[in-house]
PyMOL Python script that loads the backbone (N, CA, C, O; Angstrom):
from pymol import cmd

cmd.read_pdbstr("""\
ATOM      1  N   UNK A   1     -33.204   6.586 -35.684  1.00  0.00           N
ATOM      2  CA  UNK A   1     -32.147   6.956 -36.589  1.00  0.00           C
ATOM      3  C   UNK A   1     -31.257   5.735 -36.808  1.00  0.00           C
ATOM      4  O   UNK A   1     -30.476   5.511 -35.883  1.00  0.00           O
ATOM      5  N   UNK A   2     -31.220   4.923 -37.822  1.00  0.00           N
ATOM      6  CA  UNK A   2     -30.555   4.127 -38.259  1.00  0.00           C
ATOM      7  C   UNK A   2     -28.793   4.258 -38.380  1.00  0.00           C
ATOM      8  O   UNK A   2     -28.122   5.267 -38.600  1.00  0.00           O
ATOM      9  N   UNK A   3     -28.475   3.241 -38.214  1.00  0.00           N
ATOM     10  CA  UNK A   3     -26.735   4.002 -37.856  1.00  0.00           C
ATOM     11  C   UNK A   3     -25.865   2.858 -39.185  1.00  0.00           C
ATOM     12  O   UNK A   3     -26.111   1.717 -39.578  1.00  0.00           O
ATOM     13  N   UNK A   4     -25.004   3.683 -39.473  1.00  0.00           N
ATOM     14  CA  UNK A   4     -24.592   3.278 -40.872  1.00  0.00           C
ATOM     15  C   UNK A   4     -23.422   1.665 -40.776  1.00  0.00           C
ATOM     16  O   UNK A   4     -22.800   1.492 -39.728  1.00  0.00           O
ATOM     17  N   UNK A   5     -23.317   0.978 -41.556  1.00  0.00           N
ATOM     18  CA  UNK A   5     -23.250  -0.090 -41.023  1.00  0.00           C
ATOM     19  C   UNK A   5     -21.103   0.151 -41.066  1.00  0.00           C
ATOM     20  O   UNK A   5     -20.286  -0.481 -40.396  1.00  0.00           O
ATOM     21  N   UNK A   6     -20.806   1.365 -42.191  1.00  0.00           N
ATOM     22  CA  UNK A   6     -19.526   2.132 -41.342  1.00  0.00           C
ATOM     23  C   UNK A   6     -19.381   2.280 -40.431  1.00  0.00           C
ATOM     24  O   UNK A   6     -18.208   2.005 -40.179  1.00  0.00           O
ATOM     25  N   UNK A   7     -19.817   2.550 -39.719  1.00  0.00           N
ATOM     26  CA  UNK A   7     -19.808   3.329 -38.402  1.00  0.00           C
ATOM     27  C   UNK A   7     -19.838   1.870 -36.956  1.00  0.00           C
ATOM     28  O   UNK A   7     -19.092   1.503 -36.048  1.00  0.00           O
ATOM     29  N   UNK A   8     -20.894   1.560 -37.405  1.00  0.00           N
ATOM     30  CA  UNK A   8     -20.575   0.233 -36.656  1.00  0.00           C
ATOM     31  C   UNK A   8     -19.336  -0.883 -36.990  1.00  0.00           C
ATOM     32  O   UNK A   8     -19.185  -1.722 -36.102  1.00  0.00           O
ATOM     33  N   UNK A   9     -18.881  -0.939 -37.583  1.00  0.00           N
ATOM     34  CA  UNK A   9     -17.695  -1.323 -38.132  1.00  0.00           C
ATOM     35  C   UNK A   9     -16.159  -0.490 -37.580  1.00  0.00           C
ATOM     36  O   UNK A   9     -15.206  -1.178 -37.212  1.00  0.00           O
ATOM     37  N   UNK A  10     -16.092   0.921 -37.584  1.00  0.00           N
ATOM     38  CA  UNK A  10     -15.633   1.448 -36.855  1.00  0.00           C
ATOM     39  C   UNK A  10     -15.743   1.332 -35.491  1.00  0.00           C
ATOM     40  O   UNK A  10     -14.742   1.669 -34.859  1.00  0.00           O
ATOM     41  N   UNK A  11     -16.952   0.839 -34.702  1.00  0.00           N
ATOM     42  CA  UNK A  11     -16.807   1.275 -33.335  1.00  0.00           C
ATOM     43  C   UNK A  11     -16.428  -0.524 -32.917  1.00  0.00           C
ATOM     44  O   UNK A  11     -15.918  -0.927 -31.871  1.00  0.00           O
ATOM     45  N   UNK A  12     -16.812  -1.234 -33.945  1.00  0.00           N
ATOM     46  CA  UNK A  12     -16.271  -2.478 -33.281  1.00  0.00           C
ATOM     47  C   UNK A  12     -14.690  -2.643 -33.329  1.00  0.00           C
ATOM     48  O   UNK A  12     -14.058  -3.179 -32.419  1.00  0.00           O
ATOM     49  N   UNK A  13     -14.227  -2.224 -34.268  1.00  0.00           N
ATOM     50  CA  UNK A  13     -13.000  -2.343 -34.338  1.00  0.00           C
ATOM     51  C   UNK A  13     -11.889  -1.605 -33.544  1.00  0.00           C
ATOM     52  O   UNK A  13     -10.749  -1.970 -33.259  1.00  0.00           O
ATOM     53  N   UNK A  14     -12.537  -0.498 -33.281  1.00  0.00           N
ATOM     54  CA  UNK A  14     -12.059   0.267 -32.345  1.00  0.00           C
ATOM     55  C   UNK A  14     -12.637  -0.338 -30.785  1.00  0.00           C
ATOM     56  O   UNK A  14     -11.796   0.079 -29.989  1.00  0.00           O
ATOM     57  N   UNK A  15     -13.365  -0.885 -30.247  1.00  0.00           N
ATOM     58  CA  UNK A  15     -13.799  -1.759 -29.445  1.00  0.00           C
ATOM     59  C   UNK A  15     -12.473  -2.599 -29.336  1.00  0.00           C
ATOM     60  O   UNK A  15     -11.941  -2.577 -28.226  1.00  0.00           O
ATOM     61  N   UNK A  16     -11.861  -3.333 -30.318  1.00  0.00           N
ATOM     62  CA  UNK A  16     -11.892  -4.514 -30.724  1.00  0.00           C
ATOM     63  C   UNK A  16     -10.010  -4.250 -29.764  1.00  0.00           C
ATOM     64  O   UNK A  16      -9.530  -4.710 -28.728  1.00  0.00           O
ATOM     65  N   UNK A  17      -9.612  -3.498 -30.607  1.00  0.00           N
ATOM     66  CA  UNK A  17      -8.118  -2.464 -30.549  1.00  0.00           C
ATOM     67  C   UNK A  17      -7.984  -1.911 -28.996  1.00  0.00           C
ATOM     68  O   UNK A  17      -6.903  -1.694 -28.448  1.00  0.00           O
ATOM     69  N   UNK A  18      -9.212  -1.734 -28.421  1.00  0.00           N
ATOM     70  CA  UNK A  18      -9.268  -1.484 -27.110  1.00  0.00           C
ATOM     71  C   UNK A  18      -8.592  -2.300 -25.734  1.00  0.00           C
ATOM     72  O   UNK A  18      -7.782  -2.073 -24.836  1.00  0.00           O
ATOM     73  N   UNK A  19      -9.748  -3.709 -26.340  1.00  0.00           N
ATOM     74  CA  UNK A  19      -9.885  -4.719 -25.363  1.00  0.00           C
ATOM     75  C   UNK A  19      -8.074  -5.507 -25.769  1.00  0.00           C
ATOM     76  O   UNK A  19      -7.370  -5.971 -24.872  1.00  0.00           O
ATOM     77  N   UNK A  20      -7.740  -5.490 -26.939  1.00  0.00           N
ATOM     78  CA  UNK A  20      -6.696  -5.846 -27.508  1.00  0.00           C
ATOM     79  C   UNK A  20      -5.262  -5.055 -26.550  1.00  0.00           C
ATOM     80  O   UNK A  20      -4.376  -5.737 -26.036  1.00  0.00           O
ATOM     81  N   UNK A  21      -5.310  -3.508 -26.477  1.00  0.00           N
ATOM     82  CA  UNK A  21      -4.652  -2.880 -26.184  1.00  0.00           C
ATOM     83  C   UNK A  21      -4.957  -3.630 -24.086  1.00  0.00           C
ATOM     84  O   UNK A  21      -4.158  -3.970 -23.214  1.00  0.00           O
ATOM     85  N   UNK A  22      -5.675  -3.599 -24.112  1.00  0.00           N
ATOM     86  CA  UNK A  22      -5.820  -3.923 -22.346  1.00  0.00           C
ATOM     87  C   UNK A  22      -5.065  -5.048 -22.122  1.00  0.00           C
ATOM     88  O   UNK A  22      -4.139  -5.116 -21.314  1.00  0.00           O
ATOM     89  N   UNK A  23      -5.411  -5.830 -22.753  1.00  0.00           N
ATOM     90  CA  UNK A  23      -5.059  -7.706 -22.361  1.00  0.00           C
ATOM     91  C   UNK A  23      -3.732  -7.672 -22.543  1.00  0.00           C
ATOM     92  O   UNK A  23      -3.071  -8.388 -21.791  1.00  0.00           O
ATOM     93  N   UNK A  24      -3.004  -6.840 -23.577  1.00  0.00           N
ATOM     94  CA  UNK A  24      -1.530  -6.525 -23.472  1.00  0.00           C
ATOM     95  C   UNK A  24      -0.764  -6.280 -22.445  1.00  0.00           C
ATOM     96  O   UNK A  24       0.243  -6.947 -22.207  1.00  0.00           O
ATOM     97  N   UNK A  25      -1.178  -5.258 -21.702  1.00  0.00           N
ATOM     98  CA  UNK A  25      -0.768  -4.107 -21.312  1.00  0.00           C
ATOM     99  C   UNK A  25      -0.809  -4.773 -19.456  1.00  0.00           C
ATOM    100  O   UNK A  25       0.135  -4.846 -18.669  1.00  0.00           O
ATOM    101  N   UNK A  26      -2.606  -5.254 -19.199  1.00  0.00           N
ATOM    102  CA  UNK A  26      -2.879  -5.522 -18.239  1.00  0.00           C
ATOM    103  C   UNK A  26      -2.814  -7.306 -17.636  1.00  0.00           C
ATOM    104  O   UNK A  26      -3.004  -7.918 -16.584  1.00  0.00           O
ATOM    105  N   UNK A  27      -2.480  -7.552 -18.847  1.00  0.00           N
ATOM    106  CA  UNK A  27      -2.890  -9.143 -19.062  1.00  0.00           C
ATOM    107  C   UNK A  27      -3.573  -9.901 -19.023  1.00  0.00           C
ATOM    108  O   UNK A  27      -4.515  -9.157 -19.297  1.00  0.00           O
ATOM    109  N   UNK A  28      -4.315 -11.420 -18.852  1.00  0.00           N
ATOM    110  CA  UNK A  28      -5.337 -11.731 -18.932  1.00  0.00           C
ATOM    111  C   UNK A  28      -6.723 -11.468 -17.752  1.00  0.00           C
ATOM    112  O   UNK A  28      -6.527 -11.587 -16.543  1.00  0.00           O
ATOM    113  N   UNK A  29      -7.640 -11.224 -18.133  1.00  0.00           N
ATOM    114  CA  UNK A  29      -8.635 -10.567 -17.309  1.00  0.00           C
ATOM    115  C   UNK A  29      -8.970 -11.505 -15.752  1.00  0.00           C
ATOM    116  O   UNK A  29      -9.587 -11.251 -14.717  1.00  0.00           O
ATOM    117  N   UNK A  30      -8.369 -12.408 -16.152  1.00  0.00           N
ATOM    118  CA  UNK A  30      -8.557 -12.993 -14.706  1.00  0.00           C
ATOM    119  C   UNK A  30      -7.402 -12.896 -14.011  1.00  0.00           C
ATOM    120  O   UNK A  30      -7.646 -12.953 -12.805  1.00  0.00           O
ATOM    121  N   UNK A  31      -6.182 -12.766 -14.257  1.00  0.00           N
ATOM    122  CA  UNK A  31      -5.072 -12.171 -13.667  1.00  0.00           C
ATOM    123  C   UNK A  31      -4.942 -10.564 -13.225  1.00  0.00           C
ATOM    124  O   UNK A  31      -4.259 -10.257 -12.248  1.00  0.00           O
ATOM    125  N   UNK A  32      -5.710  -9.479 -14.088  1.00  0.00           N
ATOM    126  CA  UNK A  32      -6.425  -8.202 -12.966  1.00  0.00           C
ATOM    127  C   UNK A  32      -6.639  -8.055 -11.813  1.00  0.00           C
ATOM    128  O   UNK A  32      -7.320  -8.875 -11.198  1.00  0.00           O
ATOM    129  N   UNK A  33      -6.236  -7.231 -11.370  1.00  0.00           N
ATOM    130  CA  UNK A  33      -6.377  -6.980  -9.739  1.00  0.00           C
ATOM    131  C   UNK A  33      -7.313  -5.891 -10.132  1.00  0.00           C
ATOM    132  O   UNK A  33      -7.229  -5.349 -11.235  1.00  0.00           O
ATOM    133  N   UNK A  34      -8.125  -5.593  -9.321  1.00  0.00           N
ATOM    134  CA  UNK A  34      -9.309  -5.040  -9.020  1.00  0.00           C
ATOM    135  C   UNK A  34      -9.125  -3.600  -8.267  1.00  0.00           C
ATOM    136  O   UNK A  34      -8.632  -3.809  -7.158  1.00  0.00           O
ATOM    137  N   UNK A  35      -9.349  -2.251  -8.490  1.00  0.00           N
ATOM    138  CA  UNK A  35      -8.899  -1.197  -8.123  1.00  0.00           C
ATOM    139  C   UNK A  35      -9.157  -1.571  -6.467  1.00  0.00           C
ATOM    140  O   UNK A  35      -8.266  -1.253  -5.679  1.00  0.00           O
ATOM    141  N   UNK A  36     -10.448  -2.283  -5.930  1.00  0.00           N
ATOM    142  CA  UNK A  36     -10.772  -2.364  -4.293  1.00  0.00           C
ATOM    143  C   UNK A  36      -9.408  -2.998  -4.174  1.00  0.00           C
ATOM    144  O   UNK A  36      -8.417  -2.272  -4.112  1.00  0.00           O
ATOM    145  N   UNK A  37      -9.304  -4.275  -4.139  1.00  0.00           N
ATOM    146  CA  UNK A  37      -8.318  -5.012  -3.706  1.00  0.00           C
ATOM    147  C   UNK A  37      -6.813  -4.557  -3.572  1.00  0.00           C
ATOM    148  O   UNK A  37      -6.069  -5.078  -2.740  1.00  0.00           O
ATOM    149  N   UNK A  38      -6.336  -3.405  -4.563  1.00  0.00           N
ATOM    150  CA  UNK A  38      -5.174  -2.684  -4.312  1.00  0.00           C
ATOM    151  C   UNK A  38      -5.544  -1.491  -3.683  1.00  0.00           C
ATOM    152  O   UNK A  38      -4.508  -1.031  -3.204  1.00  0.00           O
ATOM    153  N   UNK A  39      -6.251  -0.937  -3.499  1.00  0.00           N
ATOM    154  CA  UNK A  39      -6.754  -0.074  -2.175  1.00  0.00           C
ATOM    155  C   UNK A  39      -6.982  -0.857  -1.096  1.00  0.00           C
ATOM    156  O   UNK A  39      -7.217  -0.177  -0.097  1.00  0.00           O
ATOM    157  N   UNK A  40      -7.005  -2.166  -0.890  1.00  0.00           N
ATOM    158  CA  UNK A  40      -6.840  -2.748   0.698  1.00  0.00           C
ATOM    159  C   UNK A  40      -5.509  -3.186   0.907  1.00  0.00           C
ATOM    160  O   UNK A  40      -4.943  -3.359   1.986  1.00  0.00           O
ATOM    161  N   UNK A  41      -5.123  -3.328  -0.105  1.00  0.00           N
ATOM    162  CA  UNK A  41      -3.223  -4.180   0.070  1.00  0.00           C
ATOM    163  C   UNK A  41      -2.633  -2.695   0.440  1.00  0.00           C
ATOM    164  O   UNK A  41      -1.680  -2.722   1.218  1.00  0.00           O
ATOM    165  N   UNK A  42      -3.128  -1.211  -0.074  1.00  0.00           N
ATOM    166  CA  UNK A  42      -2.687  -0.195   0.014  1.00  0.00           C
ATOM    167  C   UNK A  42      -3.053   0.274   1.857  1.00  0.00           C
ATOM    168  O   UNK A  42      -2.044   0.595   2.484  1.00  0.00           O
ATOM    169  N   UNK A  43      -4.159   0.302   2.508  1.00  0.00           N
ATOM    170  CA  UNK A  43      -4.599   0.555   3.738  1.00  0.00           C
ATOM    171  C   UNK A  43      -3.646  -0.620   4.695  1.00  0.00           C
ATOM    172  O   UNK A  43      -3.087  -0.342   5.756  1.00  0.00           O
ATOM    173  N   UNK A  44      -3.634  -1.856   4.075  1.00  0.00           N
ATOM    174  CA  UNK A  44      -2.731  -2.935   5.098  1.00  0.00           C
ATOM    175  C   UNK A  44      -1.656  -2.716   5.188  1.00  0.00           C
ATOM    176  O   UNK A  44      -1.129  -3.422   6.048  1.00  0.00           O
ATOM    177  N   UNK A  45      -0.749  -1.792   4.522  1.00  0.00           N
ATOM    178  CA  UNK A  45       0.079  -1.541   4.159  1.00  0.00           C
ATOM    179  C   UNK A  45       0.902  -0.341   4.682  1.00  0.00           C
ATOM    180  O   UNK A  45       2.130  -0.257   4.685  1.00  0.00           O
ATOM    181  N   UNK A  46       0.261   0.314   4.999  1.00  0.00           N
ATOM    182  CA  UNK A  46      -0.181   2.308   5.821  1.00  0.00           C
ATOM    183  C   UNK A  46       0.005   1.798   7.387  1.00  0.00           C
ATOM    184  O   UNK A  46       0.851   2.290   8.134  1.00  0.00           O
ATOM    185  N   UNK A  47      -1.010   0.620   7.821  1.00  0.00           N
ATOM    186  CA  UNK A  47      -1.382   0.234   9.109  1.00  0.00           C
ATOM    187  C   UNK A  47      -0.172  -0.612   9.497  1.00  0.00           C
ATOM    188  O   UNK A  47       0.415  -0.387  10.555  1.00  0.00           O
ATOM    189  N   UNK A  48       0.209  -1.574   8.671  1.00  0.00           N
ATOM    190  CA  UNK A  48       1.545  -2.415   9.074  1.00  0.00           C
ATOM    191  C   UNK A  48       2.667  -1.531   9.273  1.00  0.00           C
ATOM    192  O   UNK A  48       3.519  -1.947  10.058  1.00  0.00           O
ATOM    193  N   UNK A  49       2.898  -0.190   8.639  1.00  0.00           N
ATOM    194  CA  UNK A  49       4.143   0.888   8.781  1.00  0.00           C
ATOM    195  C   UNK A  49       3.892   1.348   9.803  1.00  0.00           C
ATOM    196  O   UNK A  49       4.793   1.698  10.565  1.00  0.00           O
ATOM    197  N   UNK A  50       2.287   1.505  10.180  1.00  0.00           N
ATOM    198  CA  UNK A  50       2.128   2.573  11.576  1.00  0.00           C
ATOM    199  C   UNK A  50       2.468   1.579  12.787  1.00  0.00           C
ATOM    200  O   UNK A  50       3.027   1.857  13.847  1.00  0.00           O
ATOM    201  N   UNK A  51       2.004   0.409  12.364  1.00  0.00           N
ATOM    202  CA  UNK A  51       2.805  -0.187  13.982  1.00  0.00           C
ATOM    203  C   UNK A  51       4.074  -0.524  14.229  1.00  0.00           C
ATOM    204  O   UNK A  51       4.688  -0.667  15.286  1.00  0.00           O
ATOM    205  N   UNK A  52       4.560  -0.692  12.447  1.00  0.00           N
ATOM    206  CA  UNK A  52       6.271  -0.972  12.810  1.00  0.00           C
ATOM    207  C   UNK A  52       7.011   0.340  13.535  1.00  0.00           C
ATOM    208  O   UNK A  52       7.935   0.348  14.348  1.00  0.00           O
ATOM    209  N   UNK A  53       6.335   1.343  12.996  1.00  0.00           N
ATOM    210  CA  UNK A  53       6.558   2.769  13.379  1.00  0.00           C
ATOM    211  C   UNK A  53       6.486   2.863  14.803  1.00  0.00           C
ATOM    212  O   UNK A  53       7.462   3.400  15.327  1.00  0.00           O
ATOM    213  N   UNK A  54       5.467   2.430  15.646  1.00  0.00           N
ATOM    214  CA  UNK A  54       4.535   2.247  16.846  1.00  0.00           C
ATOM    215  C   UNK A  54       5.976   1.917  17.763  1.00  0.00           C
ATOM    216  O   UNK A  54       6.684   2.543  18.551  1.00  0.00           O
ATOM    217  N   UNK A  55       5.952   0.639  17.200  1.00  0.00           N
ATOM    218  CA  UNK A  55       6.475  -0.569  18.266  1.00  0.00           C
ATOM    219  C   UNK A  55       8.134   0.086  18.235  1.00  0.00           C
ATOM    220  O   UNK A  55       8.641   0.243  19.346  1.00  0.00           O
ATOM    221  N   UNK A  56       9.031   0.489  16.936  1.00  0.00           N
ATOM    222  CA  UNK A  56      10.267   1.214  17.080  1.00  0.00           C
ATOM    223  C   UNK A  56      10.028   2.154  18.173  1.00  0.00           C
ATOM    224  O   UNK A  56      10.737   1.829  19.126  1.00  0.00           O
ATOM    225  N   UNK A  57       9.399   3.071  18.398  1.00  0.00           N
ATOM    226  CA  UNK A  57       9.109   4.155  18.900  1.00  0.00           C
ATOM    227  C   UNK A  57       8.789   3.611  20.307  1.00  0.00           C
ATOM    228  O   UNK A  57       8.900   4.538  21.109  1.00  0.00           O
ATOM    229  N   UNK A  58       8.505   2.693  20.788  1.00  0.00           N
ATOM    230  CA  UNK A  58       7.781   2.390  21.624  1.00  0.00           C
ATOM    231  C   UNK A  58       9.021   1.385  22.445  1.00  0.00           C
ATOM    232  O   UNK A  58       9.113   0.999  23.611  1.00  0.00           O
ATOM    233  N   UNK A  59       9.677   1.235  21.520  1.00  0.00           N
ATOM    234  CA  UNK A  59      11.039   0.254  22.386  1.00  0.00           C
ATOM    235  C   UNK A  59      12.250   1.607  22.231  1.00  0.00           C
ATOM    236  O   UNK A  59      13.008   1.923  23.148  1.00  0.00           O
ATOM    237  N   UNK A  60      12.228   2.025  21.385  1.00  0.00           N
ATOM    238  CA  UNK A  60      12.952   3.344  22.344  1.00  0.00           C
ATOM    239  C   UNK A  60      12.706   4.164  23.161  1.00  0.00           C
ATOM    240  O   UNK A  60      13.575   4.961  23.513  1.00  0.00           O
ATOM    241  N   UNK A  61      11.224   4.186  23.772  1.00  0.00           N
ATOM    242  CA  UNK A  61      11.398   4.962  24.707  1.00  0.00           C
ATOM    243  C   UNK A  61      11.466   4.201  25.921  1.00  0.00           C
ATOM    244  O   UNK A  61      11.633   4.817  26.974  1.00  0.00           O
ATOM    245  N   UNK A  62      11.354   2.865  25.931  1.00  0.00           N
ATOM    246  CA  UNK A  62      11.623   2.062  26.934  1.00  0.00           C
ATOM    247  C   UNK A  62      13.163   2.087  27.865  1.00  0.00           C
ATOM    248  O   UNK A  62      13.433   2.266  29.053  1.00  0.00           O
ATOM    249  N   UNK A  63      13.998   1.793  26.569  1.00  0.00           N
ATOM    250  CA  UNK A  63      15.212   1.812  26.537  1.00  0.00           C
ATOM    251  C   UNK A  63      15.486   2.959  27.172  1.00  0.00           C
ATOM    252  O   UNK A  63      15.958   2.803  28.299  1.00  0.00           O
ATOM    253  N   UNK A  64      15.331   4.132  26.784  1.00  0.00           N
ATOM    254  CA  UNK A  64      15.852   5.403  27.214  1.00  0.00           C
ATOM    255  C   UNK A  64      15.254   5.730  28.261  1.00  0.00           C
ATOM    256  O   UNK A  64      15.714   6.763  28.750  1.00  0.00           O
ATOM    257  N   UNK A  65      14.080   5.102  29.036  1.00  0.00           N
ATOM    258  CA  UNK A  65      13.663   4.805  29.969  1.00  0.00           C
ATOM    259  C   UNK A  65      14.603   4.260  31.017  1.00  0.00           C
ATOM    260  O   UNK A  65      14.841   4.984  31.984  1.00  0.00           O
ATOM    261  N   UNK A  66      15.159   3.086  30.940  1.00  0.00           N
ATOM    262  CA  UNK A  66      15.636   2.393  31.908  1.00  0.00           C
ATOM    263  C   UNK A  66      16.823   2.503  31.668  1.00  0.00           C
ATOM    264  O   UNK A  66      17.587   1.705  32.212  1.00  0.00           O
ATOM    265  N   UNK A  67      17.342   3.508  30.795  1.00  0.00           N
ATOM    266  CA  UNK A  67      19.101   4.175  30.993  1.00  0.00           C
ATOM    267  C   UNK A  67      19.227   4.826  31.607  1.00  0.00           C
ATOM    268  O   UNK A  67      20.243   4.997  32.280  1.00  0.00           O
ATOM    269  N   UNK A  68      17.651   5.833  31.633  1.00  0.00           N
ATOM    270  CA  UNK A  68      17.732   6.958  32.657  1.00  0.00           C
ATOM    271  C   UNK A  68      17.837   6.495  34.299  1.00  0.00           C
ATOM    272  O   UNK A  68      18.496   6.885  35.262  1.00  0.00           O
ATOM    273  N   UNK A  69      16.965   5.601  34.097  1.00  0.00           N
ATOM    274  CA  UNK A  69      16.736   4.986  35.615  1.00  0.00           C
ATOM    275  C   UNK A  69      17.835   4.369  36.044  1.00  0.00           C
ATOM    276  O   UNK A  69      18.027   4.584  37.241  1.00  0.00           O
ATOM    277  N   UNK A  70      18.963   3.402  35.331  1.00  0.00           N
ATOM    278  CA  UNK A  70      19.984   2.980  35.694  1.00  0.00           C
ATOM    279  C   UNK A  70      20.976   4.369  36.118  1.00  0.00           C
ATOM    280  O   UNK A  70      21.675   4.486  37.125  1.00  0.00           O
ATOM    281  N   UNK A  71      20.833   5.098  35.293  1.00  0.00           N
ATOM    282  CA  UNK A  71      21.949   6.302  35.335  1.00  0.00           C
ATOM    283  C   UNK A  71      21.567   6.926  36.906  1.00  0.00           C
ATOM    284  O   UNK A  71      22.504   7.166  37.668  1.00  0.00           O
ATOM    285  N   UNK A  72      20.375   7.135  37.278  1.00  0.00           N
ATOM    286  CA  UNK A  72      19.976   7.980  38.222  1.00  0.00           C
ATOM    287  C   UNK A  72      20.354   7.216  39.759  1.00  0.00           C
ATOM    288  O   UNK A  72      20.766   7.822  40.749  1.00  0.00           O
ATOM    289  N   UNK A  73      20.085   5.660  39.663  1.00  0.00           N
ATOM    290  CA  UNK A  73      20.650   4.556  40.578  1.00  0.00           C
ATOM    291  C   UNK A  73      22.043   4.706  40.604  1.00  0.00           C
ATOM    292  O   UNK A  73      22.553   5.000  41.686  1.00  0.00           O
ATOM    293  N   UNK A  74      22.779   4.555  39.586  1.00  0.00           N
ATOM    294  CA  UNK A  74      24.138   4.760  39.617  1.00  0.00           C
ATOM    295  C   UNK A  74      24.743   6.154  40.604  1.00  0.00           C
ATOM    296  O   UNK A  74      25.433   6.101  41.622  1.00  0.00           O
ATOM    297  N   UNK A  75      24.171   7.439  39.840  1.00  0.00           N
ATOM    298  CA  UNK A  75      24.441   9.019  40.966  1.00  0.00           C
ATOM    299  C   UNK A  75      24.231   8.253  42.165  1.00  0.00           C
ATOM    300  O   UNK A  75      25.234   7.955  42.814  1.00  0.00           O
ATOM    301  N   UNK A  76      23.016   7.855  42.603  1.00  0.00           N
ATOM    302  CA  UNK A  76      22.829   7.752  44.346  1.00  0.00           C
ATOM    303  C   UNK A  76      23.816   7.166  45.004  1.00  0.00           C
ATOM    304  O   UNK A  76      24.398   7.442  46.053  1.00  0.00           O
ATOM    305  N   UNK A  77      23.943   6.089  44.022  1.00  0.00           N
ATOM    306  CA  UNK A  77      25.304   5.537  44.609  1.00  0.00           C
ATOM    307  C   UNK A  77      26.478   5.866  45.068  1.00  0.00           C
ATOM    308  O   UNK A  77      27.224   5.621  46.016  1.00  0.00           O
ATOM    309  N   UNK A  78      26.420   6.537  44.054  1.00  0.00           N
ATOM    310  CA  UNK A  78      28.207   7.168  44.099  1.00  0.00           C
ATOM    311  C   UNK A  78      28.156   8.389  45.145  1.00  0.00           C
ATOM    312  O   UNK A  78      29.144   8.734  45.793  1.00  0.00           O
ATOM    313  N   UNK A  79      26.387   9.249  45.274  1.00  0.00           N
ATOM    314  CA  UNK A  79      26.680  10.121  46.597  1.00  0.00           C
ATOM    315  C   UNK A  79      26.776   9.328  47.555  1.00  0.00           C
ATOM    316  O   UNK A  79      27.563   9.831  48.357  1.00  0.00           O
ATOM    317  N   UNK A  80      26.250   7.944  48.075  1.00  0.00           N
ATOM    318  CA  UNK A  80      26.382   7.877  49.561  1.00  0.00           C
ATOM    319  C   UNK A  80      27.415   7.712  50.124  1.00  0.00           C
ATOM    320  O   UNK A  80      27.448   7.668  51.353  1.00  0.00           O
TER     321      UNK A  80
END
""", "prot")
cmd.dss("prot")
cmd.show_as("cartoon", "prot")
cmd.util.cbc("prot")
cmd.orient("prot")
């Protein structure tokens, strides 16, 4: 089936309006970031919060650790 040489004319131009509308919008194709590559900046990103998360969490319970322990040294004291 032969395709009308309208029609191809239409789909290039509309092609054309496409790639036009992208390079705008997204900017030049070598300046694109790549859907993988912002799904790994996105996972490094999850993992760097979970340890900042980690390590906060992890120095307060230290702390409240060795307040308790100072506090509990302190009572003995004061009973003997």
């Amino acid at each position: 089936m032969p395709r009308n040489s309208d029609s191809i004319l239409l789909e290039s131009v509309s092609t054309h309006r496409r790639r036009l509308r992208q390079a705008f919008v997204l900017g030049r194709l070598a300046d694109r970031r790549v859907v993988n590559d912002n799904v790994k900046r996105f996972i490094g990103s999850v993992v760097l919060a979970a340890v900042v998360g980690v390590g906060c969490l992890g120095y307060s319970f230290v702390t409240n650790a060795l307040a308790q322990q100072a506090a509990q040294q302190q009572q003995q004291q004061e009973t003997k």
